[in-house]
C-alpha positions in Angstrom: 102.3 118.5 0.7 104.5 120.1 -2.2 107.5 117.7 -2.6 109.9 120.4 -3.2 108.7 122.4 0.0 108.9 118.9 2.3 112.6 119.1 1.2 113.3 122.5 2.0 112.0 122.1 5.6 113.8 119.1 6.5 117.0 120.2 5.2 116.4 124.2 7.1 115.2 122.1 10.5 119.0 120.4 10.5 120.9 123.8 10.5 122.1 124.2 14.0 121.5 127.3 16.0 123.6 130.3 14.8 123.5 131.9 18.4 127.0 132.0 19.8 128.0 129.9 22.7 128.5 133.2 24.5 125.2 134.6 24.3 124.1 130.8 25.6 127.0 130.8 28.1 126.1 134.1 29.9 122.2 133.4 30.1 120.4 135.3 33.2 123.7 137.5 33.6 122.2 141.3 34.3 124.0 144.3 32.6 123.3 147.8 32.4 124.7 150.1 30.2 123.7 153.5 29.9 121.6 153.5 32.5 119.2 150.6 30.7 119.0 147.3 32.8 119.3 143.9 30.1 119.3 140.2 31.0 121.2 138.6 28.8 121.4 137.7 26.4 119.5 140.5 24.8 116.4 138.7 23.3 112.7 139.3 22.1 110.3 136.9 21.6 107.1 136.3 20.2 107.6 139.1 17.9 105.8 138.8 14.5 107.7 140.5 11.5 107.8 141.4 7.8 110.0 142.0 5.0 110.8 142.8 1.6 113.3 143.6 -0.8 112.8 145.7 -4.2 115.6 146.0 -6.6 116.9 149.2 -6.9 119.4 151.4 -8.9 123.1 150.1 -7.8 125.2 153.4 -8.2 122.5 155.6 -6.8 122.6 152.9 -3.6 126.3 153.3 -3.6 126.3 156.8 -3.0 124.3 156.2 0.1 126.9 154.1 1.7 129.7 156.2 3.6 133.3 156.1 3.7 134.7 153.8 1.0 134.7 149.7 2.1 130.6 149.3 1.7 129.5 148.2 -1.4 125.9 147.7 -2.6 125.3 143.8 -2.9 124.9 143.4 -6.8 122.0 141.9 -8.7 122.0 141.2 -12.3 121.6 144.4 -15.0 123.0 147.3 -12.5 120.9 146.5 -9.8 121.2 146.5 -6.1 118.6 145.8 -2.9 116.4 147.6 -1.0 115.2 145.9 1.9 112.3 147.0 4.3 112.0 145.0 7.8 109.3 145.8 9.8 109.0 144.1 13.4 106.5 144.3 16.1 108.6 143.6 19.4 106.4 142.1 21.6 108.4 141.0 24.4 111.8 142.7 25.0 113.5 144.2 28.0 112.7 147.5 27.3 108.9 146.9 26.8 107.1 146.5 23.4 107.8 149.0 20.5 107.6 148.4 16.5 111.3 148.8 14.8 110.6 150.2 10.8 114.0 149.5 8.9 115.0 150.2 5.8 118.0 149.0 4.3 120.6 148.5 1.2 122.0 145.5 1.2 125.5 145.2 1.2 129.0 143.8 1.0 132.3 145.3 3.3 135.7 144.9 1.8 138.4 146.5 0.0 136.4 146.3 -3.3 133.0 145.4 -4.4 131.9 141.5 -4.5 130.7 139.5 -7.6 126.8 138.8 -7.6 125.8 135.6 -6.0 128.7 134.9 -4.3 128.5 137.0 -1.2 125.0 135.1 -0.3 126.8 131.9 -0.3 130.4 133.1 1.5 128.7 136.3 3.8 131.7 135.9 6.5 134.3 136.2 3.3 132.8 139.2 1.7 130.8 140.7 4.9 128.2 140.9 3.6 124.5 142.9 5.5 122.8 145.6 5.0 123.7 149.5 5.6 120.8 150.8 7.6 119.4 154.0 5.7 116.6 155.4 8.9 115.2 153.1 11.5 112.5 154.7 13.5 111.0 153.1 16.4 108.1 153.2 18.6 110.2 154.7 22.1 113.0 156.8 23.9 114.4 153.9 25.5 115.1 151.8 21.7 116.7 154.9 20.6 118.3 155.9 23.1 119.8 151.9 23.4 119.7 151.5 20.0 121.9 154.6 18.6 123.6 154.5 22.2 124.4 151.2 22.1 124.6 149.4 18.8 125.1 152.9 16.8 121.9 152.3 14.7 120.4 155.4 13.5 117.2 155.1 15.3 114.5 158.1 15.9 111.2 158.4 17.3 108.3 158.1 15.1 104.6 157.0 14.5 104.0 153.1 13.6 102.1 150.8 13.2 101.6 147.1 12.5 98.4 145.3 11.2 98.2 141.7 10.3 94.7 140.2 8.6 93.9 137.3 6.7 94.9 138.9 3.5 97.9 141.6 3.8 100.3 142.5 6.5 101.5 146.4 6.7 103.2 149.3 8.5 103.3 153.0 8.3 105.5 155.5 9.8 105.1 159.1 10.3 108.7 161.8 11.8 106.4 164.7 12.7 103.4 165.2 11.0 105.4 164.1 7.2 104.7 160.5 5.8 107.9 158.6 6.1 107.1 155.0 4.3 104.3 152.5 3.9 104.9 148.8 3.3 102.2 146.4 2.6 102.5 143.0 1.5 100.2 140.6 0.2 100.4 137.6 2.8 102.5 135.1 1.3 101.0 131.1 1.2 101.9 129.1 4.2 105.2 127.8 3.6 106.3 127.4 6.9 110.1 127.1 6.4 111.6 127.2 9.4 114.8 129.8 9.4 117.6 129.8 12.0 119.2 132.6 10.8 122.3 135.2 11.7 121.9 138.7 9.8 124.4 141.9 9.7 123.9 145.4 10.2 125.8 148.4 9.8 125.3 151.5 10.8 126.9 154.7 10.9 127.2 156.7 14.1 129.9 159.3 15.4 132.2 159.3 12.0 132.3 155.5 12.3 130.8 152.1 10.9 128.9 150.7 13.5 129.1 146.6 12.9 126.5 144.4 14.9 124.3 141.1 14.5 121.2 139.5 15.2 120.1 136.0 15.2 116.7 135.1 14.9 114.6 131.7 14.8 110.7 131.3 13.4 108.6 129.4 10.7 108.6 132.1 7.6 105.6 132.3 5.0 107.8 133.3 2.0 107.0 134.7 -1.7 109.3 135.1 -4.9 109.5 136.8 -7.8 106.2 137.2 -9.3 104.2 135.0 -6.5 105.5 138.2 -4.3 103.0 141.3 -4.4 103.8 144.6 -2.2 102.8 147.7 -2.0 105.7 150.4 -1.2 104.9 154.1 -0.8 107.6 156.9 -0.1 106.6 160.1 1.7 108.9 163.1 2.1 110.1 162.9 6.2 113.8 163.2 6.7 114.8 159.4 6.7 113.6 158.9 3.2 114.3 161.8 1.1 117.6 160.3 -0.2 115.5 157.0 -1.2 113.6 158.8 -3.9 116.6 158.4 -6.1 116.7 155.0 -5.9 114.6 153.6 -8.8 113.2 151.3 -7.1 111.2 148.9 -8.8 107.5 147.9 -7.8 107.5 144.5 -8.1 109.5 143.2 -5.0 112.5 140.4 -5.2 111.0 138.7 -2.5 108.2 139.0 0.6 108.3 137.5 3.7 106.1 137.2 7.0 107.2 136.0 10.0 104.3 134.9 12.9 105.9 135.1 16.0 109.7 135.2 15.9 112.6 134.5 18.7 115.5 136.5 18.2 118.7 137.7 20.1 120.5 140.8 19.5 124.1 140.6 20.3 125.9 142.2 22.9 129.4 142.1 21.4 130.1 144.5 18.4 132.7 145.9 16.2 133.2 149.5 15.0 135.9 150.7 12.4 136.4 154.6 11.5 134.6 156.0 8.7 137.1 157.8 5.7 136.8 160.7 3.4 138.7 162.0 0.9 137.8 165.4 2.2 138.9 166.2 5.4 136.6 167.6 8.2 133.9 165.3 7.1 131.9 163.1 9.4 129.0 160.4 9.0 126.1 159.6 11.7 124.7 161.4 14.5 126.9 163.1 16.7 127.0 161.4 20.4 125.3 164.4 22.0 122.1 163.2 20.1 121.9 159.9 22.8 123.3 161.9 26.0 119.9 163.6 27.4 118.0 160.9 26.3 115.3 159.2 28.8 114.3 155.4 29.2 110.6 155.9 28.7 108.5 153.0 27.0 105.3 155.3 25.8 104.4 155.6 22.0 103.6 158.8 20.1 100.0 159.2 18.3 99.2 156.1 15.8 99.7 157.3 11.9 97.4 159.0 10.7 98.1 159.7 7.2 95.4 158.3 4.6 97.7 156.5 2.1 94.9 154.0 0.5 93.3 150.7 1.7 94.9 148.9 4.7 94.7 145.5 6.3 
C-alpha cells in the first residue's frame, strides 16, 4: 500500500464523529412537520454519491449569490468553485429519490475571506456552498426539502449509473436538458471521511442556513488524475451557469459507494438585503403549500448527450 495514502487513512479514521449529540440524543423520536412523518434523526443510508468541483469565473459566481454577506470561496488567479453533488438516496424516510445539486462554494460574512483560509477555519468564515437548482426525483423531497430546509428543490428527470469505468447523472425540467456529470471513476483510495458540510439556500427573501453530516470510504481524484465530463443544457436551473466560465478540467472528483448521512433538523435563517427596495430572493411559500407527499419518479432522461456508463 502507498505510504502516503496509509497515513491519510489512519489519521481521517481518528476524527470523531461530527454528528451533534442532539441528533444522537433524540434517536427514535417521531416528528412530523408538514404533514411528512421523520424518525429522527433525519438519516439515509446506503446511499452511493458523486462529486465534483470545476473552477469557475469568481465575479460572475458572485453575482449569483443574493443579498450582500455570501461571498464566492476564492481560488488562486480570479477563480471561484463550482461544485456538482449527485446522490442516489437509497434509504430515507420518504422513500428513495436521486438529489442533482449544483453549487458555488462559498464563504458568509461581512466581507469576502482570503483563499485557503476558510477550508481550514469554516466555523470563522462560514464557509459552504450557495445552492444554484437542486432537482430531485419526488413531490415529497420538494415539498420537505424547500418546505423544510428552504432548498430550492423541483421535480425532474434523473438518473444515476455506476460501472466499472465512470459514474454519471443526467437531469431533464420538462422536456429541456438540465446538466450531465460524468466522472471517470477515481482509483480506490478508500479514505474514510466523517464529514459536516453547509448549505445555503435562498427561500422566501431569506438565506436559508442548514447542515449535513455524512460518513463513507471516498475514492478520490485531483488535479490532473481527476477526469469529468460536464455538459450544460438550457432548462431553467442552469441558464444563469452558462456565464460561469467554467473550466473543463475539474479541481477535484470524488465517488462515494454507499454513504451514511444525517440531515439536520435544527436550522438557521437570516433575511435577505437589497439595495433596491421591493426586491425578494427564492421561491415564494405558496410554491410548497399544495404540494403532495408522493414518492413516484417522472420518465427516466432521455436526452442523447454521448456515451454513458
Amino acid at each position: 500500500m502507498n505510504p502516503a495514502l496509509a497515513l491519510a487513512r489512519l489519521v481521517l479514521s481518528a476524527r470523531p464523529s461530527p454528528v451533534p449529540r442532539r441528533q444522537r440524543r433524540l434517536a427514535g423520536r417521531h416528528a412530523l412537520v408538514d404533514g411528512i412523518p421523520f424518525v429522527l434523526p433525519v438519516n439515509s443510508a446506503d446511499t452511493p454519491a458523486l462529486m465534483a468541483a470545476f473552477p469557475a469565473d469568481r465575479a460572475a459566481a458572485a453575482r449569483l449569490l443574493p443579498g450582500g454577506e455570501l461571498h464566492p470561496l476564492a481560488l488562486p488567479g480570479g477563480r471561484g468553485l463550482l461544485v456538482v453533488t449527485v446522490v442516489d438516496y437509497a434509504r430515507t424516510d420518504i422513500g428513495r429519490y436521486i438529489e442533482f445539486s449544483v453549487a458555488i462554494a462559498c464563504t458568509h460574512g461581512s466581507r469576502p475571506a482570503p483563499p485557503l483560509l476558510p477550508g481550514l477555519l469554516r466555523g470563522s468564515f462560514g464557509t459552504g456552498q450557495y445552492v444554484v437548482d437542486l432537482p430531485v426525483s419526488s413531490e415529497v423531497s420538494v415539498k420537505g426539502g424547500k418546505g423544510i430546509w428552504g432548498m430550492p428543490k423541483h421535480r425532474a428527470s434523473l438518473d444515476f449509473r455506476v460501472s466499472d469505468r465512470a459514474v454519471s447523472s443526467q437531469y431533464e425540467d420538462d422536456g429541456r436538458l438540465g446538466m450531465l456529470i460524468e466522472i471517470e471513476r477515481p482509483p480506490a483510495t478508500r479514505l474514510p471521511l466523517r464529514v459536516a458540510a453547509v448549505n445555503y439556500c435562498a427561500f422566501r427573501g431569506m438565506l436559508m442556513k442548514s447542515s449535513i453530516y455524512f460518513e463513507s470510504a471516498a475514492d478520490i481524484a485531483v488535479g490532473r488524475w481527476a477526469q469529468a465530463r460536464l455538459v450544460l443544457g438550457d432548462a431553467p436551473g442552469v441558464a444563469a451557469l452558462h456565464g460561469l466560465g467554467i473550466a473543463e478540467q475539474p479541481l477535484f472528483t470524488c465517488f462515494l459507494p454507499s454513504t451514511r448521512g444525517i440531515l439536520d433538523d435544527h436550522f438557521e435563517s437570516w433575511f435577505l438585503t437589497s439595495e433596491e427596495a421591493g426586491r425578494t430572493f427564492g421561491e415564494p411559500l405558496q410554491s410548497v403549500v399544495d404540494l403532495g407527499l408522493s414518492e413516484e419518479w417522472p420518465a427516466p432522461p432521455r436526452f442523447d448527450v454521448g456515451a454513458r456508463p
